[in-house]
C-alpha positions in Angstrom: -11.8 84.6 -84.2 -14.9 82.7 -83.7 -17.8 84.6 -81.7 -19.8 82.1 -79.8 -23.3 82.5 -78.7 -24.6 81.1 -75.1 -28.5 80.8 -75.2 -28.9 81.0 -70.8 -26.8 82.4 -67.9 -27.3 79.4 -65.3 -24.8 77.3 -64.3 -24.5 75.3 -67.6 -24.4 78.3 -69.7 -21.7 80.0 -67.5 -19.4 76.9 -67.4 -19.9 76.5 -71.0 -19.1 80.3 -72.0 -16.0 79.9 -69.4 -14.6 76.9 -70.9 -14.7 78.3 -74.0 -12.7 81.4 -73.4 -10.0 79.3 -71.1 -9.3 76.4 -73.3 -6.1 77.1 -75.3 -6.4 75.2 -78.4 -8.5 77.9 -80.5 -7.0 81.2 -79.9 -9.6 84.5 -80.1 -13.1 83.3 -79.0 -15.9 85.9 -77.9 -18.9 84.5 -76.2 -22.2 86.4 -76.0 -23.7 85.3 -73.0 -28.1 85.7 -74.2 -30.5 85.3 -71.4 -34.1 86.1 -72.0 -34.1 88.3 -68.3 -32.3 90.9 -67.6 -30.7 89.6 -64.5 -27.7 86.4 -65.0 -27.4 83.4 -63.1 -30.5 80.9 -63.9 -32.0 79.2 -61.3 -28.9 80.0 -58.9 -31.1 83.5 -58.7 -34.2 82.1 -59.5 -34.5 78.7 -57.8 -31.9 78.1 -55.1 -34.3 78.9 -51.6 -33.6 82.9 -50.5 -32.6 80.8 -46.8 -29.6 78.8 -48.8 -27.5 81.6 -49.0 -24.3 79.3 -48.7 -25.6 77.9 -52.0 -26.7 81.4 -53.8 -22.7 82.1 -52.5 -22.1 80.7 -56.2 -23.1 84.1 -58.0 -19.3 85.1 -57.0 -18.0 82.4 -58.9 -20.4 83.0 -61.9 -20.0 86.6 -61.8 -16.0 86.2 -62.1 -17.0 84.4 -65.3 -19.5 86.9 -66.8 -17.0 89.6 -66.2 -14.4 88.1 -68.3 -13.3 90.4 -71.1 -13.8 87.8 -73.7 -18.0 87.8 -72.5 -20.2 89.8 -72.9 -23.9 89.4 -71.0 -26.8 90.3 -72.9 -29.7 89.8 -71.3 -33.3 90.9 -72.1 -32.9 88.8 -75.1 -35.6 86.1 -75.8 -34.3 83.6 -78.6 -36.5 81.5 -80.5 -39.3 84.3 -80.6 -40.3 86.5 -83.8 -37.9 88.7 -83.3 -34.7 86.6 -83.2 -35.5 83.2 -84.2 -32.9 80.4 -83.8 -31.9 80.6 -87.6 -31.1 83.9 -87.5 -29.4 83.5 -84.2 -27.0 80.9 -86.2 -26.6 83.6 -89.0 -25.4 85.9 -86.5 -22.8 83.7 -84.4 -20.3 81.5 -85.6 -21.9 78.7 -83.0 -24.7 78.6 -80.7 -24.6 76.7 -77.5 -28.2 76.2 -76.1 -28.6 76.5 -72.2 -31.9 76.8 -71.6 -33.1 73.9 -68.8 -36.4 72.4 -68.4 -39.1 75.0 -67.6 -42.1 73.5 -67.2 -43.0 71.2 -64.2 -44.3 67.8 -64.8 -48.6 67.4 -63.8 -50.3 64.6 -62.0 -52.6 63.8 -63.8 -55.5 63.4 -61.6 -59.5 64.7 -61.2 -59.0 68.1 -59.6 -55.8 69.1 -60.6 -57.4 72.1 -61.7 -58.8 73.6 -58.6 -58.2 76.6 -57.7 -55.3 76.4 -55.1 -53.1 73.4 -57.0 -50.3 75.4 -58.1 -47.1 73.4 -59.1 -44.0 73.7 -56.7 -41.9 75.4 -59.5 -44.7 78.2 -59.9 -44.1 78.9 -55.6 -40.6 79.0 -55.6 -40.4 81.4 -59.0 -43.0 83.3 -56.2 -41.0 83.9 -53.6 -37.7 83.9 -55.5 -38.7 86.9 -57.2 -38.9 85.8 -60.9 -40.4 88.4 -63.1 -42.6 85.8 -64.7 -44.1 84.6 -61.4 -48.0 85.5 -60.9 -48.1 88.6 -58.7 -50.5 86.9 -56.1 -50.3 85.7 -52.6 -51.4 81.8 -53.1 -54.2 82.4 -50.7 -51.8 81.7 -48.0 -54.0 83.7 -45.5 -56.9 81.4 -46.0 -54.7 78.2 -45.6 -54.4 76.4 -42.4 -52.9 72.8 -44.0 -50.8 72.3 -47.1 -49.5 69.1 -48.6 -47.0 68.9 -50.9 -46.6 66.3 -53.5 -42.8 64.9 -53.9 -39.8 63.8 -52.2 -36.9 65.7 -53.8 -35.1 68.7 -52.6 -37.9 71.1 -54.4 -40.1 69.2 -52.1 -38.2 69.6 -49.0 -37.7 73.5 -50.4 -41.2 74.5 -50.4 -42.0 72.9 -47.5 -39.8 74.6 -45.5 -40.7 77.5 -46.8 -44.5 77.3 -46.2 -43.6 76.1 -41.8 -40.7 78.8 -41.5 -41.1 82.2 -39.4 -40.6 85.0 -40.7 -37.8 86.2 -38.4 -35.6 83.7 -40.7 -36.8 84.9 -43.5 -36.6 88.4 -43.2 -32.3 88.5 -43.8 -32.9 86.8 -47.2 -33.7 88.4 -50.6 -37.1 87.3 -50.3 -39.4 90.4 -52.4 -41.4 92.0 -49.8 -44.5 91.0 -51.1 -43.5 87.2 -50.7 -42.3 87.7 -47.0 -45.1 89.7 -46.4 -47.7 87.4 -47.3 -45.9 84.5 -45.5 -45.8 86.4 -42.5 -49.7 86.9 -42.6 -50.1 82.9 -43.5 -52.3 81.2 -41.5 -50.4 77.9 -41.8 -50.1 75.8 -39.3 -49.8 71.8 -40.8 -48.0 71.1 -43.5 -48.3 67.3 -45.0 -45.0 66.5 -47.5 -46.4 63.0 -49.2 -43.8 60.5 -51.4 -46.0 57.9 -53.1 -42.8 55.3 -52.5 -41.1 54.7 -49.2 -38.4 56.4 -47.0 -35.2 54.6 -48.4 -36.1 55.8 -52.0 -36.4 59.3 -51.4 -34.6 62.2 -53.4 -34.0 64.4 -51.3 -30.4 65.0 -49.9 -30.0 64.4 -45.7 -28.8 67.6 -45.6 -32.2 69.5 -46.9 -33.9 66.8 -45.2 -32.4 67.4 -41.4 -33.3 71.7 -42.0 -36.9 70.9 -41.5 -35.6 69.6 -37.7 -33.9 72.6 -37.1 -36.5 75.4 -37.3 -38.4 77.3 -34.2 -41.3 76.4 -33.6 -41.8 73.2 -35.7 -42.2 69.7 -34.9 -41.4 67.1 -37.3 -43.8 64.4 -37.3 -43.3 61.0 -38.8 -45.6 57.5 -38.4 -43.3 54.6 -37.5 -45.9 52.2 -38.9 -45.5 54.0 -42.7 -41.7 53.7 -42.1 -41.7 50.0 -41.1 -43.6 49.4 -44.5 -40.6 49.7 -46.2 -38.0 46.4 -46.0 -35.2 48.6 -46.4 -36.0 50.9 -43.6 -37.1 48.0 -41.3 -33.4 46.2 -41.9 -30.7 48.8 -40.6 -28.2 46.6 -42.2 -29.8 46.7 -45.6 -27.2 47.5 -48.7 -28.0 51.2 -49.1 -26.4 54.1 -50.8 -24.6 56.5 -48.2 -26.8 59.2 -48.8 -29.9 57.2 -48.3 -28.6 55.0 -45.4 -28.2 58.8 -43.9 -31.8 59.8 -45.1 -33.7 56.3 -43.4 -31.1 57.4 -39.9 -32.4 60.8 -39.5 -36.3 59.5 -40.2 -35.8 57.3 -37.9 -34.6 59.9 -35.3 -38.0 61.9 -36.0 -40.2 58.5 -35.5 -38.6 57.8 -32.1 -38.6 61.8 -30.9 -41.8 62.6 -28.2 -43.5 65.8 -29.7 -42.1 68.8 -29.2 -45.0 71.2 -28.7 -44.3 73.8 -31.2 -47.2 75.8 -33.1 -46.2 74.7 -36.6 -46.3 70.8 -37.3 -44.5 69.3 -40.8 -45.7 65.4 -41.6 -43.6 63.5 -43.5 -45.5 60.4 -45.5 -45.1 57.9 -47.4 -46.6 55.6 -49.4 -49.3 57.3 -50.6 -50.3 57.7 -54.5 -52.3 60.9 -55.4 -55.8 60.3 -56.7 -58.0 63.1 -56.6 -57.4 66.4 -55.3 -60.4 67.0 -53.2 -63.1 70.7 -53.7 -65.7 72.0 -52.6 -68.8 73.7 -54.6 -66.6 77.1 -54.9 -64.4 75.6 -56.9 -61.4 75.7 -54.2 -58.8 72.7 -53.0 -60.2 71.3 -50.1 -58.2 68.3 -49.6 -56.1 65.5 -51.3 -57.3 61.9 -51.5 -53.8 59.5 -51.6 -54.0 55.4 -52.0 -52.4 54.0 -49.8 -49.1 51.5 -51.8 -46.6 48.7 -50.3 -43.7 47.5 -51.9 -44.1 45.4 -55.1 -40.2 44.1 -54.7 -39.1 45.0 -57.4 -38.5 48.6 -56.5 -41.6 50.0 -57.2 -45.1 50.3 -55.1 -48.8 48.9 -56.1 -51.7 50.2 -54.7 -53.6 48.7 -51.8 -57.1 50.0 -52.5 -57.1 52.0 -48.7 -57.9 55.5 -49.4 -57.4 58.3 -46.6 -58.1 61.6 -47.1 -55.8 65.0 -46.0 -57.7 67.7 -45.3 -55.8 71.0 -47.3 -56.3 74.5 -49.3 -53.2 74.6 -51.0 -51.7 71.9 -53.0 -48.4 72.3 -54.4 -46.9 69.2 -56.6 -43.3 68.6 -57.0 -42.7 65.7 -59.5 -40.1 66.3 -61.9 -39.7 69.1 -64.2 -39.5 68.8 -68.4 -38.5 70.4 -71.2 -39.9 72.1 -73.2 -39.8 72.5 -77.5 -37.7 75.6 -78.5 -38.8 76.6 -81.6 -36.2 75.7 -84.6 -34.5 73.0 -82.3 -35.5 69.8 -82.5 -37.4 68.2 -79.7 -38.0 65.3 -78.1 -41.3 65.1 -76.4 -40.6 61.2 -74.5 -37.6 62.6 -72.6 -38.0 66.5 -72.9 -34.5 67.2 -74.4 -32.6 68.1 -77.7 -31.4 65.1 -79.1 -27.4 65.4 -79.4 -24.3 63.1 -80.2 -21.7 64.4 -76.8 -24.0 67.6 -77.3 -24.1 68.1 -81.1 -27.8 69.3 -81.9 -28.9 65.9 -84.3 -31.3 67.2 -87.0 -32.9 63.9 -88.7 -30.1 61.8 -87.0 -26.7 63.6 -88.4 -24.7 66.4 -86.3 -25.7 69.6 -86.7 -22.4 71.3 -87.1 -22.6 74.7 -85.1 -25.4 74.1 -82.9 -25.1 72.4 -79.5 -26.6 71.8 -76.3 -25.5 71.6 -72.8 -27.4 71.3 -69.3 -31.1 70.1 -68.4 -32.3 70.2 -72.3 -29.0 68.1 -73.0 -29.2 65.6 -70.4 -32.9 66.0 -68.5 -33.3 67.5 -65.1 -30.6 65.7 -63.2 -27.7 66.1 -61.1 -26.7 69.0 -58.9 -25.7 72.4 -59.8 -21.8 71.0 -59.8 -23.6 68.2 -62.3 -23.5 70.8 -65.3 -19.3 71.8 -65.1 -18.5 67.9 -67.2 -21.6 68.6 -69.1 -20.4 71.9 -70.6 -17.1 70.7 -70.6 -17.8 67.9 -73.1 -20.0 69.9 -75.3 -17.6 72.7 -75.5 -15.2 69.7 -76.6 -17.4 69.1 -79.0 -17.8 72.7 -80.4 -13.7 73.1 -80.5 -13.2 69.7 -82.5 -15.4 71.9 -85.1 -13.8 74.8 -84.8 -12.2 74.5 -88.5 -15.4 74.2 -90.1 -16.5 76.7 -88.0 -13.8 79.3 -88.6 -14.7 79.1 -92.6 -17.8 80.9 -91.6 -17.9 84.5 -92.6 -19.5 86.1 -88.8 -17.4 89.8 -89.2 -20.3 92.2 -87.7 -20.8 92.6 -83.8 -24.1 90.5 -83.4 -25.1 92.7 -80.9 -26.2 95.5 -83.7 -28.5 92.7 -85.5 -29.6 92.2 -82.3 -30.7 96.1 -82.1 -32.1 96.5 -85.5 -34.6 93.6 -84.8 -36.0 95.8 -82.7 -34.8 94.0 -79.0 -32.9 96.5 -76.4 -30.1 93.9 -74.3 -29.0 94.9 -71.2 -25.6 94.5 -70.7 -23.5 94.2 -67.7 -23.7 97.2 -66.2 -27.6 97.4 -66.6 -27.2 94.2 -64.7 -24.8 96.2 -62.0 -27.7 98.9 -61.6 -30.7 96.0 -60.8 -28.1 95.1 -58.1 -27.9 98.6 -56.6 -31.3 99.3 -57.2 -32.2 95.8 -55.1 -29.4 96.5 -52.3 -31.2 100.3 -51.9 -34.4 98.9 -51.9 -33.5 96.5 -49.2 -31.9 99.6 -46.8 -35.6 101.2 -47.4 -37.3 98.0 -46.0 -34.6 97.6 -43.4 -33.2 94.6 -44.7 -30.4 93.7 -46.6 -30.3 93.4 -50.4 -34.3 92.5 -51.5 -35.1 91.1 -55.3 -37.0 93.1 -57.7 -40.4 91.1 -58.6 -41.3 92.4 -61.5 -40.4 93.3 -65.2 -41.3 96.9 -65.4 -39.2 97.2 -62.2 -36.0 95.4 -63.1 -35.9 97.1 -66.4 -36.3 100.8 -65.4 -33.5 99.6 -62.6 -31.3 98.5 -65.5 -31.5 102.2 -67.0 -33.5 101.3 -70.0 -31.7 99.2 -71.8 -27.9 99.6 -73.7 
């Protein structure tokens, strides 16, 4: 029997725990399933905007997994800390398999980036997603009339969206009730989305992108002479991907559209570098100064040396996320990820037998959620091709009483089951349906103190 040790609940960690139990080639193996909070499913719970309900759906699928018999969840379990550090984590288990993504967001690195009201994207979404971690404050929303928002990925398109929505469609989701209710008292009104490259190169997915079309109230404004910048856009016929093509179609339905008088406006720009973010003698964002780029054919943009200024009070960048060092790993800094041979942890350039990777600290922050189910599948083809090595290791006691004795308290499964009651019987107080817990202190005492 090997016992098998899954450092994060996401996506990659649940495919990689349930590929583990299903394959048929090792007989016997127990996964512990270690998340460092006490509710499962990553940034499925955490990221995925409260509105997308079709895509926070996959909880079904990655509950079936965490309720195998042959897992076990154990969360309120930080790894790497003093208290179980990844040596003795190894000790413990016969293998660890480290899930753990790419937590920290990527900075412009500009004059100003530290006003007072430049928050990164990740930070707002962790906000009004409900993450335990997030900074129990408002964003000054009720002092903000414009926002721009620095990207042109689906995180992007998220929070932007977010920021111009009404609260009418908010109020079904699992928003916390602090989020929803300082949204509903935002004085927003503009909201400026700004991609320093053109409309053809965008990230974000034509579905996300048509959403901000669709909502009450706001009118999606676009300048046909920024979209004719690009050569791409300008040539219909030009050799795009699909999903591109699709993007430029729909931009160009916006550019050609009259206005449609609603109270909320969204601006979609492009070409436009970040400078300086803009503040006034308190110390507070006041606007964003952009250089204006064009084309330097050969896929990337140069500046022009046209400024333009955006008036704003909030500032929220969306540029990438990275990795970040866990301590006893190793790390590499350039491309924020464990370096690994098909997911192998390399120490000093040789396999690390019994330590692997899988997900966003594997291969970087790419792909879609569906992205990470070939990812844990090869390193959990990795981990079973050691399995006789593995196997000679003597791992008899439950970890989960070495876990105890260092002094942290996991919640299990059905502390997990009680946040979920706890959240659905909040939301019948508030007169909506199910609402997230915001905070530590409350999702433990939810859980029933620990197990």
């Amino acid at each position: 029997m090997l016992r098998i040790a899954v450092v994060g609940s996401g996506p990659s960690g649940v495919y990689s725990a349930q590929t583990l139990v299903q394959q048929r080639e090792v007989p016997g193996i127990l996964v512990d399933v270690l998340d460092r909070l006490p509710a499962p499913y990553g940034l499925v719970r955490y990221g995925v905007a409260p509105d997308h309900e079709k895509i926070k759906s996959l909880q079904s699928s990655l509950r079936t997994v965490l309720e195998d018999e042959r897992i076990r969840f154990l969360g309120n379990v930080e790894v790497g800390g003093e208290a179980l550090p990844t040596a003795r984590l190894l000790e413990l288990y016969h293998a660890v398999v480290y899930c753990v993504g790419a937590a920290r967001d990527r900075m412009l690195g500009i004059p100003g980036e530290d006003l007072v009201g430049v928050h990164s994207a990740t930070a707002f979404v962790s906000w009004y997603s409900g993450h335990p971690d997030a900074a129990a404050e408002a964003f000054g929303l009720p002092g903000v009339d414009s926002a721009v928002v620095i990207g042109a990925g689906n995180v992007a398109v998220d929070v932007t969206r977010i920021l111009a929505r009404g609260v009418p469609e908010l109020t079904p989701t699992d928003m916390p009730q602090p989020a929803l209710g300082a949204l509903g008292a935002s004085a927003v009104r503009s909201v400026h989305m700004v991609a320093r490259r053109g409309p053809s190169q965008g990230k974000f997915t034509t579905k996300e992108l048509r959403e901000l079309g669709t909502m009450p109230g706001v009118d999606v404004l676009v300048d046909p002479a920024e979209l004719a910048v690009d050569p791409a856009y300008a040539d219909p016929g030009a050799a795009l991907p699909t999903a591109n093509r699709r993007n430029v179609e729909v931009l160009r339905g916006w550019a050609a559209a009259p206005a449609g008088g609603g109270d909320r406006r969204i601006s979609l720009r492009f070409f436009l570098r970040p400078v300086e973010v803009l503040g006034g003698p308190d110390g507070r964002v006041t606007g964003m100064r952009f250089e204006r780029t064009a084309p330097d054919g050969r896929g990337g943009v140069t500046g022009t040396g046209v400024h333009e200024d955006v008036p704003a009070q909030l500032v929220l960048r969306s540029v990438g996320y990275q990795g970040v060092p866990l301590d006893g790993l190793p790390f590499d800094g350039r491309r924020g990820t464990v370096p690994h041979a098909a997911g192998r942890v390399l120490r000093e350039g040789r396999a690390s037998v019994g330590e692997y990777v899988a997900g966003w600290i594997k291969r970087g922050p790419t792909g879609v959620i569906g992205t990470n189910r070939p990812c844990a599948k090869e390193t959990a083809s990795s981990l079973l091709q050691d399995a006789g090595a593995l196997a000679r290791r003597d791992r008899e006691r439950d970890p989960l009483e070495a876990l105890r004795e260092a002094g942290l308290r996991p919640v299990r499964w059905p502390g997990w089951l009680a946040i979920e009651t706890a959240e659905a019987e909040l939301g019948r107080s508030l007169g909506r349906r199910s609402v997230k817990i915001p905070d530590w202190a409350g999702l433990l005492a939810a859980a029933g103190g620990t197990d």
